[in-house]
Structure formats: C-alpha cells, structure tokens
C-alpha positions in Angstrom: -19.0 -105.5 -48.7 -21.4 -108.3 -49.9 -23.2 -106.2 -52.0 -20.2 -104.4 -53.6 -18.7 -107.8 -54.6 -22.2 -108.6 -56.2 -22.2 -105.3 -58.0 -18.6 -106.1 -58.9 -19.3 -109.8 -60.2 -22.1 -108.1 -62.3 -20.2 -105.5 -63.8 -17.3 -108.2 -64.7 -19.4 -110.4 -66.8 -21.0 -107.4 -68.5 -17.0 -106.6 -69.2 -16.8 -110.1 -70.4 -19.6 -110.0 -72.9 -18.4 -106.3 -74.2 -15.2 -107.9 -74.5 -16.7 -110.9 -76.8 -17.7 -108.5 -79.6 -15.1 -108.5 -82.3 -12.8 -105.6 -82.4 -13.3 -104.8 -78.4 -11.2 -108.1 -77.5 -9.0 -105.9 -75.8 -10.7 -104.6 -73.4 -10.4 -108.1 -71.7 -7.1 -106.7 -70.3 -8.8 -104.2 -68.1 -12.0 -106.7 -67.2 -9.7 -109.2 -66.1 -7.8 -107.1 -63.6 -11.1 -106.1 -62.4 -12.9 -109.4 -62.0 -9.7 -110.8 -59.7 -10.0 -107.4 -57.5 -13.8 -108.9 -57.2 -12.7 -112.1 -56.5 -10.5 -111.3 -53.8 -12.9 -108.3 -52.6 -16.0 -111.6 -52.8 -13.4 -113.8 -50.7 -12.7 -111.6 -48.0 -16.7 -110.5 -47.7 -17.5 -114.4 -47.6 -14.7 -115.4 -45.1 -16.0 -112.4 -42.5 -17.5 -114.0 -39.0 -20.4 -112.4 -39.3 -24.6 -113.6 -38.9 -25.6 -112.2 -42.0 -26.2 -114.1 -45.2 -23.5 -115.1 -47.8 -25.5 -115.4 -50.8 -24.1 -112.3 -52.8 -20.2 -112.9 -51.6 -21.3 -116.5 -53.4 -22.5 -114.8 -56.2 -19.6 -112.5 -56.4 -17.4 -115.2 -56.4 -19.2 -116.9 -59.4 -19.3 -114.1 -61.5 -15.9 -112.8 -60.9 -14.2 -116.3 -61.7 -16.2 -117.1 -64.7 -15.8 -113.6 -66.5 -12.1 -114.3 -65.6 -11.6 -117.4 -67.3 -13.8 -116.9 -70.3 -11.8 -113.5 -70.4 -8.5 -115.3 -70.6 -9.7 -117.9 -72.9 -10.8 -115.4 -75.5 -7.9 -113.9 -75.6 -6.0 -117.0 -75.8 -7.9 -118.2 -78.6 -7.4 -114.4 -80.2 -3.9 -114.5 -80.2 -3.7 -111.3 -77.4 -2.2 -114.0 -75.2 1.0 -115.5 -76.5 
C-alpha cells in the first residue's frame, strides 16, 4: 500500500506538469480527483501499525498535496475555477 501511494504521488505530479502546458489546463480536473484519492490512499498506508518503513507513504503524501494545490492554483489563475 506504500508503494502504490508512491506510484500514485508520482503519477499526480506528472498529471500536474501535463496539465501546465497551455491548452491541456483541463485536464487538471481529472489530476486533482486523482491526487486526493492518493492522498487519502498515502494517509491511510502511513497511519497502518505496522514495523515497516514510512518513507514512501511520506512521499506519497508530498506528491499528492503539492500536484493538488499547484493543480488548483492553475486553474484558479486560468479562469477554469470561478
């Protein structure tokens, strides 16, 4: 479950940047959807009681948040958000 919220941070930013290219600003309304099912799937690998370690739920969690909210903020600032 740690690795899959990894996978999913990665593929969320990747979202973000494909989103950043002009005329593809609209895909930020699937990528967003998709990064906060990472972020909840990275929270609930990171809050398991379990010995291994929590370096990719972490990571997950990083990546998810920030491809949210540079999502958001690009298409605030390109008017798809009114």
């Amino acid at each position: 479950m740690k690795t899959a919220s990894l996978i999913m941070g990665i593929l969320s930013i990747f979202g973000m940047f494909l989103g950043f290219i002009p005329c593809l600003g609209a895909f930020n309304w699937i990528n967003i959807p998709f990064a906060i099912l990472g972020l909840i799937i990275s929270i609930l690998a990171y809050t398991r009681n379990d010995n291994e370690p929590k370096g990719n739920a972490k990571a997950g969690i990083a990546l998810c948040a920030i491809a949210m909210i540079f999502g958001l903020v690009r298409l605030m600032l390109g008017g798809g958000v009114v």
